[in-house]
ZADRENLO-200676 format. One line per field, with one value per residue (C-alpha): residue number from 1; y, x, z; residue in three letters. Coordinates in steps of 0.05 Angstrom, whole numbers, plus 5000, padded with zeros to 4 digits. Layout:
BEGIN
resi <- c(NUM; ...)
v <- c(Y; ...)
u <- c(X; ...)
w <- c(Z; ...)
resn <- c(ALA; ...)
***
This chain:
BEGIN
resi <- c(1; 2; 3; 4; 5; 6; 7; 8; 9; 10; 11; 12; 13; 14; 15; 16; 17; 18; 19; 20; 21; 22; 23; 24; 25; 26; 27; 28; 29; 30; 31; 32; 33; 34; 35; 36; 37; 38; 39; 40; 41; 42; 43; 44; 45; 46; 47; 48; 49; 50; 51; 52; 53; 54; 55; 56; 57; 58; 59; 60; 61; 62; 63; 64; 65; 66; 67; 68; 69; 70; 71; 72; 73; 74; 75; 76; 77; 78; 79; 80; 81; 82; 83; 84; 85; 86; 87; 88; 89; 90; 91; 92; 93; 94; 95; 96; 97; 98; 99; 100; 101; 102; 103; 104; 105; 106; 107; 108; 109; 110; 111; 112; 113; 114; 115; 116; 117; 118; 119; 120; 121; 122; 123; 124; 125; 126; 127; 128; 129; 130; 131; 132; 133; 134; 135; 136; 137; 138; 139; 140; 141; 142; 143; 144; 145; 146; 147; 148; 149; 150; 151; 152; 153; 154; 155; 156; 157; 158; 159; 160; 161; 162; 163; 164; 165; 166; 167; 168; 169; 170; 171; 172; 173; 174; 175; 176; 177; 178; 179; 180; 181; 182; 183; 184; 185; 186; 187; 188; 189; 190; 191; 192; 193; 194; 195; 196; 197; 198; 199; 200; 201; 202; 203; 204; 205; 206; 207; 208; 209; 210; 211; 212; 213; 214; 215; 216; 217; 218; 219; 220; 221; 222; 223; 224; 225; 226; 227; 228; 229; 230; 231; 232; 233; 234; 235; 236; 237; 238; 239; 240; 241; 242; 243; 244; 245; 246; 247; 248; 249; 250; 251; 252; 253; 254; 255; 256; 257; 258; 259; 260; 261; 262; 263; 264; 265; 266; 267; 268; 269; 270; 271; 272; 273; 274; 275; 276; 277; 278; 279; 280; 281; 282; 283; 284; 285; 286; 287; 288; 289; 290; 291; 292; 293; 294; 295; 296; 297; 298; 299; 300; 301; 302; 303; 304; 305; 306; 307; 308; 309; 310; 311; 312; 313; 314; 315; 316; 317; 318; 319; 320; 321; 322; 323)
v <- c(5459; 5464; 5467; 5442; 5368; 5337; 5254; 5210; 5145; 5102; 5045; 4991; 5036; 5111; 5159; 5199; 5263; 5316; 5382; 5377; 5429; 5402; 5398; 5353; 5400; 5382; 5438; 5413; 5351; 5318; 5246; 5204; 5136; 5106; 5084; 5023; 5032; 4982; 5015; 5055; 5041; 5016; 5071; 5124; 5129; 5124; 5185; 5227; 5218; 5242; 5301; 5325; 5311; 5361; 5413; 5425; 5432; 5471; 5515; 5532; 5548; 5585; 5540; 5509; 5437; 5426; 5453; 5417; 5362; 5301; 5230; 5169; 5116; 5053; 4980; 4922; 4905; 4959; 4951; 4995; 5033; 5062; 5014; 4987; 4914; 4872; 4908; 4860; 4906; 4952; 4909; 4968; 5010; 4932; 4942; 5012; 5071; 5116; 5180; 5170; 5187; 5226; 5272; 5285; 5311; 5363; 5374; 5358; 5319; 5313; 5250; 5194; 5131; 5079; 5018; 5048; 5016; 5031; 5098; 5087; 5062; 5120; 5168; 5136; 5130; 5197; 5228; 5177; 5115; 5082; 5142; 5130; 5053; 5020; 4955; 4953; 4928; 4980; 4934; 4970; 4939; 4969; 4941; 4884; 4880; 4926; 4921; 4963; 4927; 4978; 4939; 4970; 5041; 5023; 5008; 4936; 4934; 4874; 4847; 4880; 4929; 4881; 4874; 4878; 4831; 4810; 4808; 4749; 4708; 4641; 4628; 4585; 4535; 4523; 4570; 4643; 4660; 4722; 4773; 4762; 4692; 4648; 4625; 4626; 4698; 4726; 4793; 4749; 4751; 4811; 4860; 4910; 4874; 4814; 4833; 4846; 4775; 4746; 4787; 4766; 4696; 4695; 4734; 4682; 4615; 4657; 4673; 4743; 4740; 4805; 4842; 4815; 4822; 4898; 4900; 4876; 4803; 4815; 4769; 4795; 4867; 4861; 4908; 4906; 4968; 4952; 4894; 4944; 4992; 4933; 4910; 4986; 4983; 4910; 4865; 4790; 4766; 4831; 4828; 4745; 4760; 4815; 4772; 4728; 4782; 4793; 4722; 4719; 4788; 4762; 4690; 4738; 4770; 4716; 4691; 4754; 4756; 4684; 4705; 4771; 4767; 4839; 4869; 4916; 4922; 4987; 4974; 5030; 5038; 5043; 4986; 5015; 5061; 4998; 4987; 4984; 4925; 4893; 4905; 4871; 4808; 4806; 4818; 4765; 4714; 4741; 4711; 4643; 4645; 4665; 4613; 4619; 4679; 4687; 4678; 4739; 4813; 4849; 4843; 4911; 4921; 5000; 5036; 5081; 5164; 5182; 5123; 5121; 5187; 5145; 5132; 5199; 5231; 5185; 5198; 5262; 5237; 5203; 5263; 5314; 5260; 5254; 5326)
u <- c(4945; 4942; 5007; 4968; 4933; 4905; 4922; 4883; 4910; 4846; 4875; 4832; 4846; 4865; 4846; 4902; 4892; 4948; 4956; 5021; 5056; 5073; 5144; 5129; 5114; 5065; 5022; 4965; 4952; 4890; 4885; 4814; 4793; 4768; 4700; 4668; 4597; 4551; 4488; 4508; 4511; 4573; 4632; 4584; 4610; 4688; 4661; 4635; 4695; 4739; 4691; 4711; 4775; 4787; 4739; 4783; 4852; 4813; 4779; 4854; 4883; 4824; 4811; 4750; 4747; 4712; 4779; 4837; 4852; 4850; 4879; 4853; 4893; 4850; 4869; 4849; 4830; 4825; 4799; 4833; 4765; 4762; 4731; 4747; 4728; 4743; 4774; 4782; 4804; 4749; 4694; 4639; 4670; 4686; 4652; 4642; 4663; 4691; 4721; 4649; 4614; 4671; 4676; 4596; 4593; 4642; 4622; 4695; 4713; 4787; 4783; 4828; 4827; 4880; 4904; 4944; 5011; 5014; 5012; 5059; 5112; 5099; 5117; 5178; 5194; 5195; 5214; 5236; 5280; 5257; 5285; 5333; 5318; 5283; 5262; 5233; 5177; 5141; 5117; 5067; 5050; 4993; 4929; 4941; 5000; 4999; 5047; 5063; 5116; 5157; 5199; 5240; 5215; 5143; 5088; 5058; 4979; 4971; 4910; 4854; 4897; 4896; 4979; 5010; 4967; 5020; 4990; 4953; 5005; 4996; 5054; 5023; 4964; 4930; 4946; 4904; 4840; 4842; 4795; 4799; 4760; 4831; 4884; 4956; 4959; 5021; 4994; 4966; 5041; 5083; 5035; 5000; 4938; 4986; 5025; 4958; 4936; 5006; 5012; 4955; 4959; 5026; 4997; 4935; 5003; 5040; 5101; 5095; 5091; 5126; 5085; 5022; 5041; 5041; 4973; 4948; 4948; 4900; 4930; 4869; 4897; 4966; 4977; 5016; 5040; 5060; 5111; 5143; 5155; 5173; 5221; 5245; 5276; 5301; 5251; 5275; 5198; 5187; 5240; 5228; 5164; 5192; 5239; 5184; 5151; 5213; 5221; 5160; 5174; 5229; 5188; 5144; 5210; 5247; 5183; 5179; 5258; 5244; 5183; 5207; 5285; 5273; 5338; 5306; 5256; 5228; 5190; 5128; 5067; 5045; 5085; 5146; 5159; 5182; 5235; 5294; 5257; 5239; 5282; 5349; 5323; 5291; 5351; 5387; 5338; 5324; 5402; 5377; 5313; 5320; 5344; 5415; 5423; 5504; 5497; 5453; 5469; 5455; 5383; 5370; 5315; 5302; 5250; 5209; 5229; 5158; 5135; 5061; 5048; 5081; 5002; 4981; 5040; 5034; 4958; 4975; 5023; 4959; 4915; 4972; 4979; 4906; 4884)
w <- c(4639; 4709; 4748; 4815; 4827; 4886; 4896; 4942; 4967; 4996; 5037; 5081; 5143; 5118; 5059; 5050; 5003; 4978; 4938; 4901; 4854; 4786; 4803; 4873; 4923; 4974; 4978; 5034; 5065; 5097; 5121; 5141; 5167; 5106; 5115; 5111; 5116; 5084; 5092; 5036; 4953; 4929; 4935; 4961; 5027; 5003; 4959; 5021; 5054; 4988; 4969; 5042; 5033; 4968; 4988; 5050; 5010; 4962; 5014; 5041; 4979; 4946; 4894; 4855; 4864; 4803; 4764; 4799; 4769; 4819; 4817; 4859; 4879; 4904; 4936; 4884; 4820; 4780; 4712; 4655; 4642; 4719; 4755; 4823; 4801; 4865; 4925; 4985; 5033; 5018; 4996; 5008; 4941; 4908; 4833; 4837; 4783; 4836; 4788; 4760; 4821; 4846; 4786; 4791; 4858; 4856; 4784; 4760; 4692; 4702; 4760; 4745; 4783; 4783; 4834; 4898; 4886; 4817; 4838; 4891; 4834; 4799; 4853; 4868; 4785; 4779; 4843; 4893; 4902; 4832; 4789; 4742; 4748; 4696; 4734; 4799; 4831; 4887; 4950; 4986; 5071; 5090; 5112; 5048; 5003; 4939; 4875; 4816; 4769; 4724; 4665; 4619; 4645; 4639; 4689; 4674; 4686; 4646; 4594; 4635; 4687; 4741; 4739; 4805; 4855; 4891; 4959; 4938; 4924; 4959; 5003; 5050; 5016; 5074; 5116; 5144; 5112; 5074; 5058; 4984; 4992; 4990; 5042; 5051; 5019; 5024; 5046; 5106; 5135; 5105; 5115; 5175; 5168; 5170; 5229; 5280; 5253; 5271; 5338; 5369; 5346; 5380; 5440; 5451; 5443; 5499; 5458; 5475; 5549; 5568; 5530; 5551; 5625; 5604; 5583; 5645; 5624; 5567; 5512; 5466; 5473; 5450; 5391; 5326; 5352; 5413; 5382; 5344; 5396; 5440; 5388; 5381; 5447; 5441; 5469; 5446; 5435; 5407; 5357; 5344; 5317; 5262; 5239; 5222; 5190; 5149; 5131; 5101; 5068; 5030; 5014; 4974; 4946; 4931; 4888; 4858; 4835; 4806; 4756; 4747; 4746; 4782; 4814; 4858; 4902; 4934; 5001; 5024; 5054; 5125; 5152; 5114; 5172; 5221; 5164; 5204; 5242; 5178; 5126; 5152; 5165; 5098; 5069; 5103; 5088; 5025; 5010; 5031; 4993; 4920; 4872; 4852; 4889; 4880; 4816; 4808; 4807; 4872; 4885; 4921; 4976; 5001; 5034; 4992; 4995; 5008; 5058; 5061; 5018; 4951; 4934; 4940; 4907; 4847; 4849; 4824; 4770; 4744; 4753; 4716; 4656; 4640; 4662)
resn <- c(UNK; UNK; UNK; UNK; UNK; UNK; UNK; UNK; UNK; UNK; UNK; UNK; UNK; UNK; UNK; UNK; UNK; UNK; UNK; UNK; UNK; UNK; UNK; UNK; UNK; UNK; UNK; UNK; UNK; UNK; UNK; UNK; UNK; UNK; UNK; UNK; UNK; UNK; UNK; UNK; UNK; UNK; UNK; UNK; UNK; UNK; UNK; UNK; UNK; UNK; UNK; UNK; UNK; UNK; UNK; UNK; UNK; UNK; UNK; UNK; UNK; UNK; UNK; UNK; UNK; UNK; UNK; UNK; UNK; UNK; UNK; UNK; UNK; UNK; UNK; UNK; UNK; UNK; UNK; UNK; UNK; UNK; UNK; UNK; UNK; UNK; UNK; UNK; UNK; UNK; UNK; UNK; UNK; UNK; UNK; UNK; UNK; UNK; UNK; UNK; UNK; UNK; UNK; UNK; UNK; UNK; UNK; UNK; UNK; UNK; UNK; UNK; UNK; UNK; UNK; UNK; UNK; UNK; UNK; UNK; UNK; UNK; UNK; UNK; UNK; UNK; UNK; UNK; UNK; UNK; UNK; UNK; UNK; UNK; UNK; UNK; UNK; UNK; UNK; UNK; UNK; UNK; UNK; UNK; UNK; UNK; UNK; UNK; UNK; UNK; UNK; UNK; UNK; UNK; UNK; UNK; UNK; UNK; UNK; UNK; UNK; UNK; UNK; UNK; UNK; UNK; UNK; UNK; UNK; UNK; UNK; UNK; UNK; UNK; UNK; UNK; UNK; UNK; UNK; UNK; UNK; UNK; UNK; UNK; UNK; UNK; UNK; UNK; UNK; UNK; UNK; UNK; UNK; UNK; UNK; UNK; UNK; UNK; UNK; UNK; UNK; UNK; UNK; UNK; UNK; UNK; UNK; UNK; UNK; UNK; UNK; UNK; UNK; UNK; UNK; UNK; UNK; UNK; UNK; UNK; UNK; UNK; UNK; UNK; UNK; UNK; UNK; UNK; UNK; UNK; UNK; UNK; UNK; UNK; UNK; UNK; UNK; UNK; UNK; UNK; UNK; UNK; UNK; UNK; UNK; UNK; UNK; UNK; UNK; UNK; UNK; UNK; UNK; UNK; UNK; UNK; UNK; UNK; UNK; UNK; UNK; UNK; UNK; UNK; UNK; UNK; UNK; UNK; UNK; UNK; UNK; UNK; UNK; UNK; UNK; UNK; UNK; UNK; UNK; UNK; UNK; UNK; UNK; UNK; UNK; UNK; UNK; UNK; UNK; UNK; UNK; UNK; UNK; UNK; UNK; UNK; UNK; UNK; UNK; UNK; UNK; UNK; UNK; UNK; UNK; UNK; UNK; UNK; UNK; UNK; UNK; UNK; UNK; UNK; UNK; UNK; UNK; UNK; UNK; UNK; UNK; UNK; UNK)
***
């Protein structure tokens, strides 16, 4: 049994990889732009990328690559045998059997793949701001929108592991094309991808003037990233457009408290770190939103305790349980 795994969290813009210590210790770290190559078969160049990754954080502790256990977290559908069956925010890997091709080039037959934010829940299960709580549901805002459901202690992954979609959620019908083929997804408006859609769509309208003025008068160059470091130090346009953010945040949650009856929701992934931007207005609306909402218990909302390395860490939940 090996008391050291390495988990890799493949988003649509980063691959981020970790050595962790059986009892949650982060051991090495190493993070990549996650490729998205066509001229390649499918997965091979997300494999190149990951056989870099864990050679490096092998290479620095001394280790064999081909005997650490290692645990894959990926964005999508991912089917209960392995495979990555339809990724839409990494369409290049969509249909491939990654811990397949992963596990035969560094010779290694202890790779376990499994969808990002299902690792994400796990993490935060075990070690973060989900332990001790039996229902949750893990919201991840990165690139898309990722869920992991746990219910009565449990991770749902549903008839054929695909559990958890929640990013494509229509909460607009005919509203912003989305990668996945459909419109109105609700990761089209919660998430980071959704934010640089919405920022430069309020850029181009002239709603964010100020900050368009700073970039020389370029409305095409306005960043996500600038708004929330505009909206950081106060800026009203700045901080109109985040509350919109979090209003459609907590559409998605209120839908999700309806189905689900879930009391608490635990918020991570790259956007997670402009929380305090987020987060309260979520909440607020979140009061306005969800049916019969006094007559509830406290529906909870917190940031995640690992941010965007809940993926990883889980990754190597899944890698230590099947190793």
């Amino acid at each position: 049994m090996s008391d050291i795994a390495i988990g890799v969290d493949v988003g649509g813009t980063k691959a981020l990889a970790l050595m962790v210590a059986r009892d949650g210790r982060v051991l090495g770290e190493m993070q990549s732009q996650t490729p998205h190559d066509e001229g390649f078969g499918a997965g091979e160049a997300t494999t190149k990328v990951l056989v870099e990754q864990i050679f490096e954080l092998c290479d620095r502790q001394s280790l064999d690559p081909a005997h650490v256990p290692i645990g894959v977290g990926l964005p999508g559908m991912m089917r209960r045998d392995g495979h990555l069956a339809f990724a839409p925010n990494l369409q290049t890997a969509s249909g491939a059997d990654l811990g397949t091709q992963l596990g035969d080039a560094l010779g290694n037959a202890s790779v376990f793949c499994e969808n990002d934010a299902n690792c994400a829940a796990l993490a935060e299960h075990e070690w973060g701001a989900g332990r001790g709580i039996r229902d949750f549901v893990m919201v991840t805002l990165g690139t898309g929108i990722g869920g992991g459901v746990v219910a009565d202690g449990e991770l749902v992954r549903g008839r054929s592991g695909f559990a958890g979609e929640i990013g494509h959620m229509v909460v607009d019908a005919r509203g912003a094309e989305c990668p996945c083929g459909g419109q109105g997804c609700w990761e089209r408006y919660a998430s980071g991808g959704g934010l640089h859609r919405m920022t430069r769509e309020a850029a181009l309208e002239g709603r964010l003037a100020t900050l368009v003025e700073r970039r020389g008068g370029d409305a095409k160059s306005v960043r996500a990233e600038d708004v929330t470091a505009a909206a950081a130090e106060g800026l009203d346009e700045a901080v109109t457009l985040m509350r919109e953010v979090g209003w459609w945040l907590a559409l998605g949650l209120s839908n999700l408290a309806a189905i689900l009856d879930c009391g608490h929701f635990v918020i991570g992934g790259g956007l997670s770190s402009a929380s305090d931007l987020v987060l309260p207005a979520a909440r607020e609306f979140l009061a306005e939103l969800v049916e019969g909402y006094e007559a509830r218990p406290a529906i909870t909302v917190t940031t995640s305790m690992f941010g965007p390395r809940s993926g990883a860490m889980g990754a190597t939940l899944v890698a230590f349980a099947g190793a």
